[in-house]
N, CA and C atoms of all chains as a GROMACS GRO file, in nm:
protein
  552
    1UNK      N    1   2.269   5.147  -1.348
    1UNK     CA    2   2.205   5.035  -1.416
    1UNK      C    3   2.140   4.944  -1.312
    2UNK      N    4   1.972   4.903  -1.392
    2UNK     CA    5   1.946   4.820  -1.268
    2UNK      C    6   1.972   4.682  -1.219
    3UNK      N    7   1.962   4.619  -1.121
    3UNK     CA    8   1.985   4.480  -1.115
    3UNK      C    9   1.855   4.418  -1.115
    4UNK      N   10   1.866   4.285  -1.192
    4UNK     CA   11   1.720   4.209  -1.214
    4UNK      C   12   1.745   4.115  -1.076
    5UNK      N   13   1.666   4.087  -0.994
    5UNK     CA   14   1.686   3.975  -0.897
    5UNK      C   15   1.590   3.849  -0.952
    6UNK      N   16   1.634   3.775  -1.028
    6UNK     CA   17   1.593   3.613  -1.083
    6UNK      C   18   1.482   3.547  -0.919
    7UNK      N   19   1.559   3.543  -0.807
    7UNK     CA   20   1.447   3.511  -0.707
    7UNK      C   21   1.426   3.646  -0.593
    8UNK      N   22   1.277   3.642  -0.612
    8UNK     CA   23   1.257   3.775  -0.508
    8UNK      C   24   1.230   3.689  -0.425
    9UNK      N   25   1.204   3.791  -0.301
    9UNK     CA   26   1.195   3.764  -0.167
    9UNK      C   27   1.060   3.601  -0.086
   10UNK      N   28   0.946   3.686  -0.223
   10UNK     CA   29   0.837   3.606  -0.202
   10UNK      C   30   0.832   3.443  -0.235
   11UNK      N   31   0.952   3.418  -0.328
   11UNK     CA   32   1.019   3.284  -0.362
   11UNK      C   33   1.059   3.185  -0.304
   12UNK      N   34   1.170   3.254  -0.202
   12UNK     CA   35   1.223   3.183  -0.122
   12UNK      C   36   1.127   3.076  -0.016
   13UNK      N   37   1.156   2.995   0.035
   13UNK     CA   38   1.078   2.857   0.108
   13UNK      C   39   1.111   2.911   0.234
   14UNK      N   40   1.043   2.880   0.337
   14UNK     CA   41   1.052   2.836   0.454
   14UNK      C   42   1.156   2.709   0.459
   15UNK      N   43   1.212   2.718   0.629
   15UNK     CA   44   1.301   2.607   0.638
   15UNK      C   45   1.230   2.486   0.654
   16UNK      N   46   1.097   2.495   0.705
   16UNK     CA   47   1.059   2.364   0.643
   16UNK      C   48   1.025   2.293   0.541
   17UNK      N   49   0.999   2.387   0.420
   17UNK     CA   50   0.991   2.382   0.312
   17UNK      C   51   1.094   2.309   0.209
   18UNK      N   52   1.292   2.313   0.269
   18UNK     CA   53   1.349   2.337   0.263
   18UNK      C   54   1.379   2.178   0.320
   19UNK      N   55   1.343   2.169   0.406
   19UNK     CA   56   1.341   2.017   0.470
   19UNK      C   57   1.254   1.906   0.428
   20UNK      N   58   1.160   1.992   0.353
   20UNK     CA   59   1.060   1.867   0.259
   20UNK      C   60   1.118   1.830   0.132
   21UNK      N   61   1.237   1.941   0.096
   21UNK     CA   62   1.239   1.900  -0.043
   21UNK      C   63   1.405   1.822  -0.053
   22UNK      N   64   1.448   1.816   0.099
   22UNK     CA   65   1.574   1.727   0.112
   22UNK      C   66   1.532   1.588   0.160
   23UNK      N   67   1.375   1.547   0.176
   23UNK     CA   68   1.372   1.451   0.277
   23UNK      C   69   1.301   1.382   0.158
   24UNK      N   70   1.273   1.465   0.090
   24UNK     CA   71   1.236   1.411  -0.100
   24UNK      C   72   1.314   1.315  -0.138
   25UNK      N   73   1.405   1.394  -0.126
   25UNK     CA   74   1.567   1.320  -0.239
   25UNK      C   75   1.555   1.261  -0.139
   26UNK      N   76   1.610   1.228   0.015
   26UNK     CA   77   1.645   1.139   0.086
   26UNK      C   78   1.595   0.982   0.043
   27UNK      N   79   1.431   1.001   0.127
   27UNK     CA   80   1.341   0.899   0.114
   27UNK      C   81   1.248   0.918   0.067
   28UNK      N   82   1.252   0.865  -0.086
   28UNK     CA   83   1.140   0.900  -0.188
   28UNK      C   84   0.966   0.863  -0.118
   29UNK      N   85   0.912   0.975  -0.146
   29UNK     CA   86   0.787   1.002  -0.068
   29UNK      C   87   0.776   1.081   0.053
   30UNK      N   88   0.895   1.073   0.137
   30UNK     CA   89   0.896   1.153   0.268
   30UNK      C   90   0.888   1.331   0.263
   31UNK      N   91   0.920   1.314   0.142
   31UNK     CA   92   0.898   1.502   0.150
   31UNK      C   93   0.762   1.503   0.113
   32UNK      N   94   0.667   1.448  -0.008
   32UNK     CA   95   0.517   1.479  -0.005
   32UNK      C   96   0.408   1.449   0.152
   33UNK      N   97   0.487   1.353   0.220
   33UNK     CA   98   0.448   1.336   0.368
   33UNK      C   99   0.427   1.452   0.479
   34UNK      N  100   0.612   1.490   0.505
   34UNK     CA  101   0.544   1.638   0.540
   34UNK      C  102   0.483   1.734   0.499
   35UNK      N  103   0.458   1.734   0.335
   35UNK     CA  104   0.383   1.839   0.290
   35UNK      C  105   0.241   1.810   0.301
   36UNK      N  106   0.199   1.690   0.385
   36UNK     CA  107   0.084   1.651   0.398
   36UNK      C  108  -0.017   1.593   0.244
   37UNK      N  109   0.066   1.525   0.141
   37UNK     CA  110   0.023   1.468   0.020
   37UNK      C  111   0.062   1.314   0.090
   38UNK      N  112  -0.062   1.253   0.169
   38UNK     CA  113  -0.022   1.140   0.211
   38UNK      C  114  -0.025   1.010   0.054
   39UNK      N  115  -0.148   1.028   0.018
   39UNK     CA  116  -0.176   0.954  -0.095
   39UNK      C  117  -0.057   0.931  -0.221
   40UNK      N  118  -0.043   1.104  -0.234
   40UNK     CA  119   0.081   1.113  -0.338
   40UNK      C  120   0.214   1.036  -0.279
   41UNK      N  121   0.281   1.056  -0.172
   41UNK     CA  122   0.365   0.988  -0.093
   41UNK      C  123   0.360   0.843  -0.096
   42UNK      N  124   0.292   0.771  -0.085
   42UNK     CA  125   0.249   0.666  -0.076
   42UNK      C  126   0.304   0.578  -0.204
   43UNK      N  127   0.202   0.638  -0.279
   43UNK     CA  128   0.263   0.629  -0.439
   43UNK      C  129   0.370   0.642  -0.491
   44UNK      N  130   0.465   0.722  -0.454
   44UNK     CA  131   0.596   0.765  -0.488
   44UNK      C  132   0.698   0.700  -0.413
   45UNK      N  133   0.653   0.676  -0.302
   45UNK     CA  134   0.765   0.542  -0.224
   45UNK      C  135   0.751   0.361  -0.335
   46UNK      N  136   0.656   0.385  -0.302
   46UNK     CA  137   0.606   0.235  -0.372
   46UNK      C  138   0.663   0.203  -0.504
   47UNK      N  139   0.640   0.343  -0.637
   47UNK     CA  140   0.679   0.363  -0.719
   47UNK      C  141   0.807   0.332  -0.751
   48UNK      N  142   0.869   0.434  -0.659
   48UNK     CA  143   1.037   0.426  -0.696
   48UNK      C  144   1.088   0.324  -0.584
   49UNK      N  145   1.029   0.284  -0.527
   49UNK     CA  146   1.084   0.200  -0.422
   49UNK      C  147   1.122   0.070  -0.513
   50UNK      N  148   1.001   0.010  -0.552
   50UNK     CA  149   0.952  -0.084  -0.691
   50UNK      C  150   1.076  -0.084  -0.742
   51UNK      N  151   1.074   0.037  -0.856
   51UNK     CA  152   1.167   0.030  -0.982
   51UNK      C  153   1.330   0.020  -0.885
   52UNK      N  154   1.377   0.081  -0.768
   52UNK     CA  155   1.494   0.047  -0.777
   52UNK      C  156   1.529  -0.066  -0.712
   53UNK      N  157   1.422  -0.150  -0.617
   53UNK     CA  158   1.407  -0.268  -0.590
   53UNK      C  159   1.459  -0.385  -0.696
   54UNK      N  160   1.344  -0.378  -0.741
   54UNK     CA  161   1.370  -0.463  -0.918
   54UNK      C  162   1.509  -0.451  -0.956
   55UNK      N  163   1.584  -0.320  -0.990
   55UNK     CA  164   1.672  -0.313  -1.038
   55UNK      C  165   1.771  -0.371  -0.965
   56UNK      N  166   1.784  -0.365  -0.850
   56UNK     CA  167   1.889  -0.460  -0.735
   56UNK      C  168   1.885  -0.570  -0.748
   57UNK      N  169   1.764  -0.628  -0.797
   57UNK     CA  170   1.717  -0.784  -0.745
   57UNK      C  171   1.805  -0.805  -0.921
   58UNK      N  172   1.775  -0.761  -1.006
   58UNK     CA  173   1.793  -0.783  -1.173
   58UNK      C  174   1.959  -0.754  -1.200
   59UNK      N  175   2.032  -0.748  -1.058
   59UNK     CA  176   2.166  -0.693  -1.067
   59UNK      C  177   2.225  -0.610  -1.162
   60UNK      N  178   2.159  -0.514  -1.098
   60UNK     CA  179   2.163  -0.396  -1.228
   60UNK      C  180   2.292  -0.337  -1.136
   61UNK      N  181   2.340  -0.255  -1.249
   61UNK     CA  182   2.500  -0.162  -1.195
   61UNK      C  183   2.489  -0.062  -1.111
   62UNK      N  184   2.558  -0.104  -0.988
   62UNK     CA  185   2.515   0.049  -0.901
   62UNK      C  186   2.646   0.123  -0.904
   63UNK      N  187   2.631   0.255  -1.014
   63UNK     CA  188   2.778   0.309  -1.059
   63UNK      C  189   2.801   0.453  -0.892
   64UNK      N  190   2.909   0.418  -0.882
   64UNK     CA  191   3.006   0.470  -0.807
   64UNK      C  192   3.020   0.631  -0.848
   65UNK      N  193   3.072   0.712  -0.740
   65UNK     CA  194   3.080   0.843  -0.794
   65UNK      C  195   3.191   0.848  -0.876
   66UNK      N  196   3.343   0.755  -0.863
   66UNK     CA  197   3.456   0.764  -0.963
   66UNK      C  198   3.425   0.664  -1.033
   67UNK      N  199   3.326   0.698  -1.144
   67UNK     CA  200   3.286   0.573  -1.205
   67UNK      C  201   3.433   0.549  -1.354
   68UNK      N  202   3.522   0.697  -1.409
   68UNK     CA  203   3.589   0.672  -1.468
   68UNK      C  204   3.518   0.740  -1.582
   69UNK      N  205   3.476   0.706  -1.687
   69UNK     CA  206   3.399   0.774  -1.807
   69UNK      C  207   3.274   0.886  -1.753
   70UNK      N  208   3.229   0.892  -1.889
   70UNK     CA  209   3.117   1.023  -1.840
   70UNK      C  210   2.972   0.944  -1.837
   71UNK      N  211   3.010   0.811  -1.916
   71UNK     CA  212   2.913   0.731  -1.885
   71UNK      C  213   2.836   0.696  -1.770
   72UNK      N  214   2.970   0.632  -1.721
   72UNK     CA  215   2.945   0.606  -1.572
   72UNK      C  216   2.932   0.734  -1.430
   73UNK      N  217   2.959   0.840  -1.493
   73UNK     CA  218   2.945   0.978  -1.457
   73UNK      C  219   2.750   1.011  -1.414
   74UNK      N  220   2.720   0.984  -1.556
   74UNK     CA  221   2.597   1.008  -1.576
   74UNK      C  222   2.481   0.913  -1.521
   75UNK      N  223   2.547   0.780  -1.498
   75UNK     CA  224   2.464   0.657  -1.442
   75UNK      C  225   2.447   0.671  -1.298
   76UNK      N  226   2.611   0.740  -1.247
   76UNK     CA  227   2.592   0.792  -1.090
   76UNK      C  228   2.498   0.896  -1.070
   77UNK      N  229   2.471   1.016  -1.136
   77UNK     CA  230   2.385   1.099  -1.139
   77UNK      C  231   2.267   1.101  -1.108
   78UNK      N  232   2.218   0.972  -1.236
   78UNK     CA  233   2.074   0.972  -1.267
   78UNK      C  234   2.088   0.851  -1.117
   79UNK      N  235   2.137   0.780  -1.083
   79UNK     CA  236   2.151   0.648  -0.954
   79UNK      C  237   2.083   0.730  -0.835
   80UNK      N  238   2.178   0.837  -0.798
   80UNK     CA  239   2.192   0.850  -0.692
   80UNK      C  240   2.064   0.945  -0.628
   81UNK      N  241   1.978   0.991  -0.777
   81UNK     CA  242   1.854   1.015  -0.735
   81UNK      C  243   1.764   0.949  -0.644
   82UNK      N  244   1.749   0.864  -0.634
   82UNK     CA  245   1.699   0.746  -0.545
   82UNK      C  246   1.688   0.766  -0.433
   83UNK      N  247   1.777   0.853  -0.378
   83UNK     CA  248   1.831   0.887  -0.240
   83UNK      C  249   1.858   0.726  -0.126
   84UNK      N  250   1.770   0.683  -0.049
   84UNK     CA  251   1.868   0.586   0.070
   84UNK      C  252   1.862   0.465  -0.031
   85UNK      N  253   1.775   0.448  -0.133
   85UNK     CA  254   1.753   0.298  -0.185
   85UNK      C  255   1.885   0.291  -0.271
   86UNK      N  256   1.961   0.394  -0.334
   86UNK     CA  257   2.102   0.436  -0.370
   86UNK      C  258   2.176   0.408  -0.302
   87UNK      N  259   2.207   0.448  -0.152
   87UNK     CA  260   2.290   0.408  -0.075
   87UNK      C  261   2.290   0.310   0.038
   88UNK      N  262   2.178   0.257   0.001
   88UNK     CA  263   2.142   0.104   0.026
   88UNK      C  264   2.200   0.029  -0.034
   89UNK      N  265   2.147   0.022  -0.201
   89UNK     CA  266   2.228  -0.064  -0.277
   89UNK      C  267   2.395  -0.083  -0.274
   90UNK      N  268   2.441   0.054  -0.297
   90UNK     CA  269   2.574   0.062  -0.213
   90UNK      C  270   2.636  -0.064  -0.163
   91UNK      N  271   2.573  -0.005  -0.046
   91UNK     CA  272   2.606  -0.102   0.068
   91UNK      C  273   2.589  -0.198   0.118
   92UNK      N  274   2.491  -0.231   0.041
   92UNK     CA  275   2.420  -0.434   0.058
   92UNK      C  276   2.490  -0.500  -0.032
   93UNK      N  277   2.527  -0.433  -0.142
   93UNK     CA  278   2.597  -0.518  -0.300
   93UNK      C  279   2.653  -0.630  -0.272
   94UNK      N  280   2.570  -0.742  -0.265
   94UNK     CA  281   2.680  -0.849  -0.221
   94UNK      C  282   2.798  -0.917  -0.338
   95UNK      N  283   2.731  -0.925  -0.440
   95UNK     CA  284   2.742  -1.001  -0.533
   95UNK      C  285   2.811  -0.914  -0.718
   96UNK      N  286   2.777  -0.805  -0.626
   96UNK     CA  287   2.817  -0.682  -0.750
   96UNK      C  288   2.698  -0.709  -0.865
   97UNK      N  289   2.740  -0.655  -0.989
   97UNK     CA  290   2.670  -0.616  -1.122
   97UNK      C  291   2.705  -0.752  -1.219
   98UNK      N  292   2.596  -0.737  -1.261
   98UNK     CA  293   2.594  -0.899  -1.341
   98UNK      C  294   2.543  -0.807  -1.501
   99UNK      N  295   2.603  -0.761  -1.515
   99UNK     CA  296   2.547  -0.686  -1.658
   99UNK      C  297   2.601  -0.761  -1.771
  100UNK      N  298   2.650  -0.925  -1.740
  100UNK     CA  299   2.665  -0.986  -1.919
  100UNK      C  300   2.553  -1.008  -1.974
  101UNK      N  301   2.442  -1.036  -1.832
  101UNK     CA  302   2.308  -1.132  -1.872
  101UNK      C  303   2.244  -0.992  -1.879
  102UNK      N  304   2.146  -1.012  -1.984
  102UNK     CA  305   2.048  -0.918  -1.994
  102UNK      C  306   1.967  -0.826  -1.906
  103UNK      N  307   1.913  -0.963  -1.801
  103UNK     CA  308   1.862  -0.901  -1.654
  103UNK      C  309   1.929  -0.767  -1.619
  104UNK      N  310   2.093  -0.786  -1.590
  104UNK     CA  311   2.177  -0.702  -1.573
  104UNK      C  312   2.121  -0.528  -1.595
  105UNK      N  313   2.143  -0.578  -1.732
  105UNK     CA  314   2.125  -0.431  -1.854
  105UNK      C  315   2.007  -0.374  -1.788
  106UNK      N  316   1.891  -0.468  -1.791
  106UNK     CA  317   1.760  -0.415  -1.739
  106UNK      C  318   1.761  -0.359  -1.636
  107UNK      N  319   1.838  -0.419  -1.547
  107UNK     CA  320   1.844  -0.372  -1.380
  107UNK      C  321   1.948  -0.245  -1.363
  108UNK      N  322   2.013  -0.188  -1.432
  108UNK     CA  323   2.076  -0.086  -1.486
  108UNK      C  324   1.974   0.029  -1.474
  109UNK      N  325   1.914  -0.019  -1.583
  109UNK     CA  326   1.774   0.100  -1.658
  109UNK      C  327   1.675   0.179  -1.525
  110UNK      N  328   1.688   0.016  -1.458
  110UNK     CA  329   1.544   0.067  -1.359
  110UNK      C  330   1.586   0.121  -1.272
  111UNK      N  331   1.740   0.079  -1.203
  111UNK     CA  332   1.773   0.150  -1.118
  111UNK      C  333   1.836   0.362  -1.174
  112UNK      N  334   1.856   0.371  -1.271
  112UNK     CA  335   1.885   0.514  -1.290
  112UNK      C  336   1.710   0.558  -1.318
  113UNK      N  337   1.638   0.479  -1.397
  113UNK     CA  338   1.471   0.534  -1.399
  113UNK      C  339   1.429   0.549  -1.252
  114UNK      N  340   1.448   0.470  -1.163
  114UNK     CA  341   1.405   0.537  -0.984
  114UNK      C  342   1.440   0.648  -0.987
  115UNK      N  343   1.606   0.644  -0.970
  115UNK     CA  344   1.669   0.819  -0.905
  115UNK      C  345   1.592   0.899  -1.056
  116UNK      N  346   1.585   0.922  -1.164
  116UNK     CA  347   1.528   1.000  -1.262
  116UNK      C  348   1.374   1.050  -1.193
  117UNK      N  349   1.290   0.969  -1.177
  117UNK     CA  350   1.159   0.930  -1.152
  117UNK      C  351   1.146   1.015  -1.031
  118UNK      N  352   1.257   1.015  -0.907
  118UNK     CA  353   1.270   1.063  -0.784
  118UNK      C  354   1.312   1.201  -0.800
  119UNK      N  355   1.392   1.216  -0.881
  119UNK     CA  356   1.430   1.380  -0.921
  119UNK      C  357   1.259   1.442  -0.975
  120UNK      N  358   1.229   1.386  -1.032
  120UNK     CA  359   1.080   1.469  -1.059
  120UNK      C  360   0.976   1.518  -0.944
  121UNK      N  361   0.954   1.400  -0.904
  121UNK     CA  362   0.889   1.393  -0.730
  121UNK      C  363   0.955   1.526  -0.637
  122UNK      N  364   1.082   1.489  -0.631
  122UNK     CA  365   1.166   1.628  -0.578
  122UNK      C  366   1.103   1.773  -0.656
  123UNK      N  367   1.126   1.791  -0.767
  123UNK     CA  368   1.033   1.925  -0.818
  123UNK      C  369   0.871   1.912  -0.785
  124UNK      N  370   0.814   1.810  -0.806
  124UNK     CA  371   0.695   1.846  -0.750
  124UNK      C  372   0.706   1.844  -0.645
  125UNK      N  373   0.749   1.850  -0.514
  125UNK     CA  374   0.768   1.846  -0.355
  125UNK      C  375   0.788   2.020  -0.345
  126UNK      N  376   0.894   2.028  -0.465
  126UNK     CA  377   0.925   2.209  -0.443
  126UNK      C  378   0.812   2.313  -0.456
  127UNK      N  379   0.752   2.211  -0.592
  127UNK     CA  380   0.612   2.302  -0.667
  127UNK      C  381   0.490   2.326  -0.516
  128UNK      N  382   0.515   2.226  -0.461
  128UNK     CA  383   0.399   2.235  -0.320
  128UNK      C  384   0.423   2.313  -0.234
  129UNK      N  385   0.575   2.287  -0.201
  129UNK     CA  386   0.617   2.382  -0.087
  129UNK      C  387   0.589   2.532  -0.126
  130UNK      N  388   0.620   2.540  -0.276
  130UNK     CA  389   0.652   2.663  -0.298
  130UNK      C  390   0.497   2.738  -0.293
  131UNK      N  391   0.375   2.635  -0.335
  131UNK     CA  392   0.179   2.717  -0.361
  131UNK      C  393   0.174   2.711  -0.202
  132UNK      N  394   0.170   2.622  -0.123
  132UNK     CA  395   0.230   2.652   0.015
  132UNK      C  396   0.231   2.775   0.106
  133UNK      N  397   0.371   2.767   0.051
  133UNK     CA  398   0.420   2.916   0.121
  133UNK      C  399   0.309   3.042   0.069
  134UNK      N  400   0.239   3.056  -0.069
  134UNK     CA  401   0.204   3.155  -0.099
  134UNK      C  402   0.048   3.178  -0.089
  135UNK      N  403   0.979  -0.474  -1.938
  135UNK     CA  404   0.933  -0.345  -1.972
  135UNK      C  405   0.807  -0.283  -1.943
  136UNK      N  406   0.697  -0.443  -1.908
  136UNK     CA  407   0.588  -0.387  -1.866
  136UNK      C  408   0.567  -0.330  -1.721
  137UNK      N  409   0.654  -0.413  -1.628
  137UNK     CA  410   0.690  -0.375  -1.465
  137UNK      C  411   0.695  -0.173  -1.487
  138UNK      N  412   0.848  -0.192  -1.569
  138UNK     CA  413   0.880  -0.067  -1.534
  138UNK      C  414   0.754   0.064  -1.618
  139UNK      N  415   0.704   0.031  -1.690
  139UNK     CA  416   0.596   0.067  -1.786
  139UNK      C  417   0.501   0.090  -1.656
  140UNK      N  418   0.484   0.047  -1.608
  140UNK     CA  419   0.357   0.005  -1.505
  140UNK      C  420   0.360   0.113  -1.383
  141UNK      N  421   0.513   0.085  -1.331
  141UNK     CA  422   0.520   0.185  -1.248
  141UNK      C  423   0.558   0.351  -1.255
  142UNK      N  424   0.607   0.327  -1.343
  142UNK     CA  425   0.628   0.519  -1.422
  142UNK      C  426   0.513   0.602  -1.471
  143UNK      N  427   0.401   0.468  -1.505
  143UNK     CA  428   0.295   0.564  -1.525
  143UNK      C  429   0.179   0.604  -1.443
  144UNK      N  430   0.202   0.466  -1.315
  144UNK     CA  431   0.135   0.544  -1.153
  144UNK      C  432   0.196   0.654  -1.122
  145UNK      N  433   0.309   0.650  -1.158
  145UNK     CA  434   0.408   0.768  -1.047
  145UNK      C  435   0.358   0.875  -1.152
  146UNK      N  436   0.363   0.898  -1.302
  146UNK     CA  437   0.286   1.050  -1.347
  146UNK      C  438   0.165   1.058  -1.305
  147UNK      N  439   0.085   0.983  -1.286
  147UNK     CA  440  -0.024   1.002  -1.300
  147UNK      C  441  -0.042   1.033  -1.161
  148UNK      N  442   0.014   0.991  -1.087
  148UNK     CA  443   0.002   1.058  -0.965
  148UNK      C  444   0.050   1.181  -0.952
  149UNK      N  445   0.178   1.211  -1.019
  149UNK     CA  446   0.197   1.409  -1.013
  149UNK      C  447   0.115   1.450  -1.072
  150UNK      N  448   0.038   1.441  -1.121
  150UNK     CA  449  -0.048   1.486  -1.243
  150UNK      C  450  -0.180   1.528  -1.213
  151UNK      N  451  -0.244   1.423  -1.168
  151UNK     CA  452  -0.334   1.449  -1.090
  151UNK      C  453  -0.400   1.466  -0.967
  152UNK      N  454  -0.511   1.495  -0.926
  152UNK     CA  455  -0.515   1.517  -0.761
  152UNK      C  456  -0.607   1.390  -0.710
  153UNK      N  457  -0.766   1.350  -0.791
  153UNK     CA  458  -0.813   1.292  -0.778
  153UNK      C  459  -0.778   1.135  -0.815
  154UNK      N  460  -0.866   1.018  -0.722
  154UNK     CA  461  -0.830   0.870  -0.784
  154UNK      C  462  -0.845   0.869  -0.910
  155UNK      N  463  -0.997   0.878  -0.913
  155UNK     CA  464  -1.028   0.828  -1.081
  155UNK      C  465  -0.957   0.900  -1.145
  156UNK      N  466  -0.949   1.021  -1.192
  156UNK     CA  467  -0.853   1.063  -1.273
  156UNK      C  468  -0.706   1.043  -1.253
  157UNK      N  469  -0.647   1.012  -1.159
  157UNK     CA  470  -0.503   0.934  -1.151
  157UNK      C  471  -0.516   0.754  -1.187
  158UNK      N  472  -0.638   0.731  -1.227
  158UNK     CA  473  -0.660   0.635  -1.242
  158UNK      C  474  -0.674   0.604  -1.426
  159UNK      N  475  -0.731   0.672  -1.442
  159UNK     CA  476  -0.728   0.679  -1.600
  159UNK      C  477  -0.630   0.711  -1.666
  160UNK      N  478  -0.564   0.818  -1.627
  160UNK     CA  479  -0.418   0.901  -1.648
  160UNK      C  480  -0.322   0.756  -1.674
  161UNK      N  481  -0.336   0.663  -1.570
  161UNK     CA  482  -0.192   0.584  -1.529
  161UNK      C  483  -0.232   0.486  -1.647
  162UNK      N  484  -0.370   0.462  -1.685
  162UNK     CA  485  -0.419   0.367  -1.816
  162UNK      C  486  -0.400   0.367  -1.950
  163UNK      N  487  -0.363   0.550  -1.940
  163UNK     CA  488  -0.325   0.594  -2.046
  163UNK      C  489  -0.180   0.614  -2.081
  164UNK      N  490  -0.130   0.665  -1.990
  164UNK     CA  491   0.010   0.620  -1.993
  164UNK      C  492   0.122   0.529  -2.037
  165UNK      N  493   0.045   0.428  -1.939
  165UNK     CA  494   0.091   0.270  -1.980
  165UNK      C  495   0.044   0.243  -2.100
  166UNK      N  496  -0.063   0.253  -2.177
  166UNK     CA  497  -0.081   0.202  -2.304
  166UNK      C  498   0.017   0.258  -2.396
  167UNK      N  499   0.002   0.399  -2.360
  167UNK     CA  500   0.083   0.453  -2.463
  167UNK      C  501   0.254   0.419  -2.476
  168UNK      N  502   0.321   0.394  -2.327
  168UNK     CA  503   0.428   0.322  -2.301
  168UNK      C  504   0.450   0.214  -2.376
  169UNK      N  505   0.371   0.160  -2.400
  169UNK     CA  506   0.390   0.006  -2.408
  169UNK      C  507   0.376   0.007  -2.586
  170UNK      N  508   0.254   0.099  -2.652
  170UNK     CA  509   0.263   0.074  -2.753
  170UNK      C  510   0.390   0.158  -2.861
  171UNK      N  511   0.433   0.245  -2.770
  171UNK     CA  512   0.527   0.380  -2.844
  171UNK      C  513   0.681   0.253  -2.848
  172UNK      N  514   0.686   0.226  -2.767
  172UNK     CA  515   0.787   0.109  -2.728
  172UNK      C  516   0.829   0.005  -2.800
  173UNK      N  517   0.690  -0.091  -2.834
  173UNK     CA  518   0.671  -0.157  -2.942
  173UNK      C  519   0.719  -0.092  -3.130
  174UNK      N  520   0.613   0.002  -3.102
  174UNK     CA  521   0.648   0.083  -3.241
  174UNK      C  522   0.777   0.078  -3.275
  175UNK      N  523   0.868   0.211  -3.174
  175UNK     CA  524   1.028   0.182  -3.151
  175UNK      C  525   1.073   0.094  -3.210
  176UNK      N  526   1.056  -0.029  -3.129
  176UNK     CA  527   1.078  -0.161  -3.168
  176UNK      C  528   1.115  -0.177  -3.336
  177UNK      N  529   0.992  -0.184  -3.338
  177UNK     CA  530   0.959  -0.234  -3.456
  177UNK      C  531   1.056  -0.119  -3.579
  178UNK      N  532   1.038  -0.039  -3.561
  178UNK     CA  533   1.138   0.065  -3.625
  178UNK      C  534   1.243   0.051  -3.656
  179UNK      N  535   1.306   0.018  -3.518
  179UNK     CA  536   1.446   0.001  -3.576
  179UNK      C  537   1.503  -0.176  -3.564
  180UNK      N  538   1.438  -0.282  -3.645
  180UNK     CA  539   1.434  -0.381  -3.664
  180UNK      C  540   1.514  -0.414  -3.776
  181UNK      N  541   1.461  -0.298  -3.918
  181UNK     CA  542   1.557  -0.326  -3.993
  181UNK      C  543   1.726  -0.330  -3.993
  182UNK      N  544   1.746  -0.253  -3.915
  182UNK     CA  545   1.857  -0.223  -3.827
  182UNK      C  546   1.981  -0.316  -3.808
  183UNK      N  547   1.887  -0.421  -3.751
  183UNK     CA  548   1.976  -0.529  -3.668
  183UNK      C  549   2.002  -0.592  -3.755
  184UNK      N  550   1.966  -0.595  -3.921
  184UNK     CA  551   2.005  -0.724  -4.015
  184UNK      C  552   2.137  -0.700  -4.032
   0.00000   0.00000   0.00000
């Protein structure tokens, strides 16, 4: 019986390829940089830089990996897309999450819409590497 | 909502397209549609809250 191989050979990335699409997630824009999409990069720092900016400033919740529920499971998830502006917030938090006041709630939203927003950027970083390579 | 409206639809319109003007129109269209699908929403589930 035969075996189907899901990725052939011609699929696979180069290791730099491989390094554009970790430096993606890292620092949103830095992987379209090395892929030489300066413009797109540009945009995509600014972009998500923006939305999870805002969301810090709007003391939005920066959920933890033992957040406890699946809620807070899922808020770390979609968060930690962001890559350093995630573990920035982290680590600057002076004041923690103010989520009685509305701001809060909002600053919630924008900060999981960055890492969401940044996970996309990451597939298109792959989609390049990958016409790229071929 | 308009901030975040604003910037989600540079950022498609920038995967989206290659050129300005057309990442330029793209992001016009976007946002309108953001803003008015939103509203609609809104307005939808209004009865809701009585």
């Amino acid at each position: 019986m035969s075996q189907t191989n899901i990725t052939s050979e011609s699929d696979a990335l180069t290791p730099a390829g491989y390094a554009a699409i970790l430096a993606a997630w890292l620092v949103p824009g830095i992987g379209h940089l090395l892929l030489k999409h300066r413009g797109r990069a540009a945009i995509i720092f600014l972009c998500v830089g923006g939305l999870a900016v805002a969301g810090y400033a709007m003391r939005g919740h920066v959920y933890a990996m033992r957040g406890g529920d699946m809620f807070a499971f899922m808020g770390h998830l979609a968060e930690i897309g962001s890559g350093a502006f995630y573990f920035l917030a982290r680590l600057l938090e002076p004041h923690g999450a103010d989520t009685a006041r509305v701001a809060g709630v909002y600053g919630t939203r924008f900060l999981a819409m960055a890492g969401l927003l940044n996970f996309l950027c990451v597939l298109d970083a792959w989609g390049i590497a990958r016409a790229e390579k071929n | 909502m308009l901030l975040c409206a604003a910037l989600i639809s540079v950022a498609f319109a920038a995967l989206s397209q290659t050129t300005a003007g057309k990442r330029f129109s793209r992001a016009l269209l976007y946002f309108v549609l953001f803003v008015v699908i939103s509203v609609a929403i809104g307005w939808l589930m209004y009865p809701f809250s009585q």
